[in-house]
N, C-alpha and C positions, 0 to 999 in steps of 0.2 A: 504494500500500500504506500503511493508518493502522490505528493502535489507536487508540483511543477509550473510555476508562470512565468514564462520570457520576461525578461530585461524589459522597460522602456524608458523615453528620456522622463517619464513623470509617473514609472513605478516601478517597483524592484524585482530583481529573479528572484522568486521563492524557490527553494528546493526542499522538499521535507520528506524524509524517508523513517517511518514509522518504523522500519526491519530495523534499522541500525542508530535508531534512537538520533536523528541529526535533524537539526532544523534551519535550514540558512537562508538568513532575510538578506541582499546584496544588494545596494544601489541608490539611487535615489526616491525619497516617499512624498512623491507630491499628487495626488490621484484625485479628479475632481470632487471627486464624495469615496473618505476615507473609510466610515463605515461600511459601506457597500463592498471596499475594495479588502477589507481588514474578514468580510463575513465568511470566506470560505478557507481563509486563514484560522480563524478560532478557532470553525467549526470543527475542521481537521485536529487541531491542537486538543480541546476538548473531547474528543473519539479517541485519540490517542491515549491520551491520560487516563482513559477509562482503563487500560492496560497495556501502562508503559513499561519500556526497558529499567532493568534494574540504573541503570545508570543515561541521563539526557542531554545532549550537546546544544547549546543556542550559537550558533555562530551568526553574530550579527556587523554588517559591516556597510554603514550606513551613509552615506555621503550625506546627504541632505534630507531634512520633511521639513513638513508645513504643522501648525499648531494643532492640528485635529488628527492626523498621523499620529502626533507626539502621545497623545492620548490612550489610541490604538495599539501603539508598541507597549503602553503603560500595562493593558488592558493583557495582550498577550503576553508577557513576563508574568504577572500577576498570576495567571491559571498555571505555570508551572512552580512557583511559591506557592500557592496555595494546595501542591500536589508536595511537597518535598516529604511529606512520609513514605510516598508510594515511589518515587522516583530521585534519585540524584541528581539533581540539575547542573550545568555548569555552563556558565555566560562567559563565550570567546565575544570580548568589545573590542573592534578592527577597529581603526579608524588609520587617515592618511597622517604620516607623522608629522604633516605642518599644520594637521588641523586641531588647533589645541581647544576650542568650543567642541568639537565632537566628542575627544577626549573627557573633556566636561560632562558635557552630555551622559556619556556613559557614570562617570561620577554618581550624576545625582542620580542615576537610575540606581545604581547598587544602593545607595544610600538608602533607596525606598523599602529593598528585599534585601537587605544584612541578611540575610538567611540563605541568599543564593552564593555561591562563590562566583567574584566576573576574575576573568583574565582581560587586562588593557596591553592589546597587543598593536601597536603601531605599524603599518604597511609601506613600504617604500614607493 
C-alpha cells in the first residue's frame, strides 16, 4: 500500500509507503485549498496508524508553504504523536543549509511534539 503525488511548482511529491513504514512530504506546499490537498494525505496516515510499523520515518523536506499548509503539516505530525504508543516515530527535518527560517520552522514544530524525536539534517 503507497500514495504517490508528483512534484508541482505549488505542491509536493508525497511518497508514502505503508510496507516500510516511510512517509516523504518533498517540495514546495502552496496548493490553492490546502485542506483539500492535505485530505488524502491524512486519510492515508490515519489507515496507516490503524496498524503501523513497529518503528515510522517522516522525512520531510520542505522548501516552502503558505499559512494554511502550515496548519496541515501541524495536523499531520500531530496523528503520528498522538500514535507514539503504537509506533516509533522519527522526524528527518531537511531543509537547504542556507535556509535558516526553514531550519526554524522545523524548530518550532519539534517544540510542539517533544515526544517525537526530529533529526535537523541540512541538504546541500
Amino acid at each position: 500500500m503507497a500514495l504517490n503525488l508528483e512534484q508541482t511548482k505549488k505542491t509536493p511529491g508525497i511518497n508514502f509507503d505503508a510496507d516500510q513504514g516511510v512517509f516523504k512530504i518533498q517540495g514546495a506546499i502552496l496548493p490553492e485549498n490546502a485542506v483539500k490537498f492535505f485530505e488524502p494525505v491524512i486519510q492515508y496516515a490515519k489507515e496507516y496508524l490503524a496498524n503501523p510499523k513497529e518503528e515510522t520515518t517522516l522525512d520531510l523536506f520542505i522548501i516552502y508553504f503558505n499559512t494554511s499548509s502550515s496548519k496541515q503539516i501541524y495536523e499531520f505530525i500531530k496523528l503520528f504523536n498522538l500514535s507514539k504508543d503504537k509506533t516509533k516515530t522519527t522526524v528527518n527535518w531537511l531543509f537547504d543549509e542556507d535556509d535558516e527560517d526553514m531550519e526554524e520552522t522545523g524548530k518550532e514544530y519539534n517544540a510542539f511534539f517533544k515526544d517525537l524525536p526530529f533529526n535537523f539534517l541540512p541538504q546541500e
